[in-house]
N, C-alpha and C positions, 0 to 999 in steps of 0.2 A: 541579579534576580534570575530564579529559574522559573522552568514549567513545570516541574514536579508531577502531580498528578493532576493536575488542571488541562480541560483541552487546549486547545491552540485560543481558541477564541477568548477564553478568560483571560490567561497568559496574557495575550496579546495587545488585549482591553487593558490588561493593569501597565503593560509594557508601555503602550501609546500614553498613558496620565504621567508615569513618569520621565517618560523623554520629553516630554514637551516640556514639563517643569524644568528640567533639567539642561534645555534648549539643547538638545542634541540634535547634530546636523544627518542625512537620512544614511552616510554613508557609517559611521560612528553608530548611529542606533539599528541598522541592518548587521553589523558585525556580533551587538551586541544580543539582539532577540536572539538571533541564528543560536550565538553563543549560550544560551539559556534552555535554547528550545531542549525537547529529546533527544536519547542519540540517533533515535530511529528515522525524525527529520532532519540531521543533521547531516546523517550518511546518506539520506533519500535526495535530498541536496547537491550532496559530492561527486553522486552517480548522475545528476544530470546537466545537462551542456548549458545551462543559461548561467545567469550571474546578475542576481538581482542588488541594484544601487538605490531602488527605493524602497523605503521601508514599508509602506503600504501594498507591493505589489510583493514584496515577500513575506506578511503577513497574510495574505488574501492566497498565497501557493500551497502555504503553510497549513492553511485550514483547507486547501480541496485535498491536497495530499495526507493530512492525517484523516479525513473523509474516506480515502480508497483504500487506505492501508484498515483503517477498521473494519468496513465493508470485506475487504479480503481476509483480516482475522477473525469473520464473522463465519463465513464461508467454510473455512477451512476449517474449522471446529465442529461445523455440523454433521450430524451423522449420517455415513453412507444411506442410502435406501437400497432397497435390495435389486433394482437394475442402474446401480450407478456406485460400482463399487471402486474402493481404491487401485488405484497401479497395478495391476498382475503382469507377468510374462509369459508367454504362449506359443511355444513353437519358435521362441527363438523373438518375439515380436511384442514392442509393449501393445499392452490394449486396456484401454480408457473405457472406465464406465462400463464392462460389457460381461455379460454373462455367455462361456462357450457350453455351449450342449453337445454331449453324445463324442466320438470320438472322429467325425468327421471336421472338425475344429470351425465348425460354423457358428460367425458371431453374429448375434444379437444383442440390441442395446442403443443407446444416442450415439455410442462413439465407437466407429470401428475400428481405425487403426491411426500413425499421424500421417498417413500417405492419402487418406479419404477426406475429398473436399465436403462429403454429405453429412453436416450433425445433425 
């Protein structure tokens, strides 16, 4: 069984009717969700230090983490405003969000530099 285009939570809903018909033990049906899921929670998974043996507690990871990764594909899609523009380089320096005026290289903006603790 995959997750296709279904969120985690459907997946996971039809995941949970068939392991239990199936009597799957939680180590056997965590191998296999995982196995199904996307590769995107797969890899999200591989990059972090836990190692979940119940299936319920990596179902429940599954759906906050496809939760922050949408949220974050949500983000990132949206269009600059015009005091919060993409990555420039400036004098040698990245700078976030910030419009430079005039040629005294004074910034303004949320985000001055990655050295400034003030956004």
């Amino acid at each position: 069984m995959k997750q296709g285009r279904r969120s985690v939570t459907e997946y996971s809903n039809e995941f949970h009717l068939v392991a239990s018909e199936a009597e799957l033990d939680d180590s056997t049906g965590g191998a296999l969700l995982l196995g199904g899921m996307n590769t995107e929670l797969q890899n999200a998974l591989g990059l972090s230090s836990k190692e979940y043996e119940d299936l319920e507690v990596l179902a429940q990871w599954a759906i906050r983490k496809e939760t922050k990764l949408t949220s974050v594909r949500h983000i990132q899609g949206s269009t600059p405003t015009k005091n919060m523009q993409r990555e420039t380089h400036h004098d040698g320096k990245l700078v976030r969000g910030t419009q430079v005026h005039g040629n005294a290289g004074k910034r303004q903006g949320p985000y001055q530099d990655q050295n400034t603790t003030t956004r």
